[in-house]
N, C-alpha and C positions, 0 to 999 in steps of 0.2 A: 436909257430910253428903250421902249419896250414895242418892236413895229411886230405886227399878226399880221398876215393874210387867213382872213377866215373865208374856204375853200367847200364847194359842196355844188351841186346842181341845181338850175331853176326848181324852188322849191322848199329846198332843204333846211331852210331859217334863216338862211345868211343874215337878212335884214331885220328881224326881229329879236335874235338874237346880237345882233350888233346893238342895239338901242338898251339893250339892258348890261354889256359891255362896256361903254361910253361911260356909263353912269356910274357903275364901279370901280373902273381906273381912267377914268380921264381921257381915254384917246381920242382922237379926233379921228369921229368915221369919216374915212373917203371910200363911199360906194358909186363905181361909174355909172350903175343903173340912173341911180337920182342925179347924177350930173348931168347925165343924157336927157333925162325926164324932163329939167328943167331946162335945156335948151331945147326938147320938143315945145314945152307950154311956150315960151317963149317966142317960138317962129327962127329962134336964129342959123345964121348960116348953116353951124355944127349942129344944131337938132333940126334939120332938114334934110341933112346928114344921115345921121345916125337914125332917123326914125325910117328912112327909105330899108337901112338891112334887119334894123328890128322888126318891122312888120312883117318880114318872112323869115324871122326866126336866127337871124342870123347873125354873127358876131361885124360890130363897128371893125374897120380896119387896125390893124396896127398903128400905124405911124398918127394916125387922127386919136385913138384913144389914151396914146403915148405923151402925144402933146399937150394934150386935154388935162391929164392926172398931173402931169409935171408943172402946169401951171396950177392947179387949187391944193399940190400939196407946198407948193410956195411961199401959199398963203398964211400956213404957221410954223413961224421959225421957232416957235417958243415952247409947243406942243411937247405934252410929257411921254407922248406917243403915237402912234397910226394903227388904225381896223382897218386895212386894206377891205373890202367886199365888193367883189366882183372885179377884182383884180391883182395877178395878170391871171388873164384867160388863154395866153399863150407862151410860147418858151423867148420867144422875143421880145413880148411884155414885161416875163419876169428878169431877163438877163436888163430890160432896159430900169428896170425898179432897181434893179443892184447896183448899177451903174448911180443911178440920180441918188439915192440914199449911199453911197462909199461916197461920192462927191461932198456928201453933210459930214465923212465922219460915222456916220451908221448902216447899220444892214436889217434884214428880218431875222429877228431871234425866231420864229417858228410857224409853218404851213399849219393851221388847224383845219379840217375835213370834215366835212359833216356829212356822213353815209346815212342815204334815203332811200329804200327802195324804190323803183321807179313806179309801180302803184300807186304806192303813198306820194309820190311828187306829182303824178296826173290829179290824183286828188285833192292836193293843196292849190294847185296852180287852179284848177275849175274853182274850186271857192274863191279861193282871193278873185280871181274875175268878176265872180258876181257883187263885187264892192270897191275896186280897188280901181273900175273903170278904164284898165288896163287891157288894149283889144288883145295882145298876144298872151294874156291869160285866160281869156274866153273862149279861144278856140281849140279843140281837140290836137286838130291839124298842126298847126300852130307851136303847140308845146310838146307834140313829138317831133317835130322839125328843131326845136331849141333844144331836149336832151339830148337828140341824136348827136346834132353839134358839138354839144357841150362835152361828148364820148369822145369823139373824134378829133375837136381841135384843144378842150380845155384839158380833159380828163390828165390827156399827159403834162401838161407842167406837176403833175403830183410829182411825177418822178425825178423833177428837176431840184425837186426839193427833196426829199430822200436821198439823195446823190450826196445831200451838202448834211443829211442828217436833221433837216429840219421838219420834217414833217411826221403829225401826228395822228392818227384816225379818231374820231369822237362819233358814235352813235347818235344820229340826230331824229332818234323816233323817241318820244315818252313825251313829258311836258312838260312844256316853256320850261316850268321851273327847274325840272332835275337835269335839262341837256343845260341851262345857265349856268347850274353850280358845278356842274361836269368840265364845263368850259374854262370858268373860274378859276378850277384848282389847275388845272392845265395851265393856266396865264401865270399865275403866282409862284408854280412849279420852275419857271424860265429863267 
């Protein structure tokens, strides 16, 4: 079994490239963004939650994101793999990922990075805004409060994974097609 964290800033592809991922080797994406999403549409407890620190850019807690991924990665015992996306965003996340997958018997074979200058990720995040009906992509303010973040509390789990030897950098500028097949030979490579 072949578990990825694909790692990169608001922006970077995480999620579009996970869907063409999925579809080449079977993993089951678990991206917390869209777990969140759908308890924001929903109204529930935990997307009442999480939409209160998203809307200022900022990362859901630990122990509620923690709880959250532990229960919907539960949900496939049978899976031939995990796309981790947008998760962990912290060293506490990741040490709590290591913990719940050795529990299975498994671990991540490898951090994949997707490096975006931050130009180019103000830029993708205004676009996807004007479609994607997502307020914390529509606003300037907004998605420089979310990279800032993302420097400061995400950026280092890179190094928790370098530590273990697992992490890899991947160029996340050209197109869909050539950062997929970049990514690919990287999964296949594991």
């Amino acid at each position: 079994m072949k578990n990825i964290v694909l790692f990169g800033p608001p922006g970077a592809g995480k999620g579009t490239q996970s869907a063409y991922l999925v579809d080449k080797f079977g993993f089951v994406h678990l991206s917390t963004g869209d777990i969140f999403r759908y308890n924001i549409k929903n109204q529930t407890e935990l997307g009442t939650l999480a939409k209160s620190y998203m809307d200022q850019g900022q990362l859901v807690p630990d122990s509620v994101t923690i709880d959250m991924l532990k229960a919907e990665w539960g949900k496939y015992p049978d899976a031939v793999g995990f796309l981790f996306d947008g998760f962990p965003r912290t060293e506490a996340q990741a040490l709590a990922l290591d913990e719940i997958l050795a529990e299975a018997g498994q671990s991540i074979a490898a951090m994949i990075g997707l490096e975006v200058p931050e130009e180019e990720l103000l830029a993708r995040l205004l676009e996807r805004g004007k479609t994607s009906g997502r307020p914390d992509d529509a606003n300037p303010e907004v998605i420089g409060q979310r990279i800032a973040v993302y420097h400061r509390e995400t950026a280092p789990v890179q190094g928790y994974y370098e530590a273990q030897g697992k992490y890899m950098a991947l160029s996340g500028v050209g197109s869909i097609e050539s950062i997929t097949a970049s990514l690919s030979e990287k999964i296949q490579a594991l």
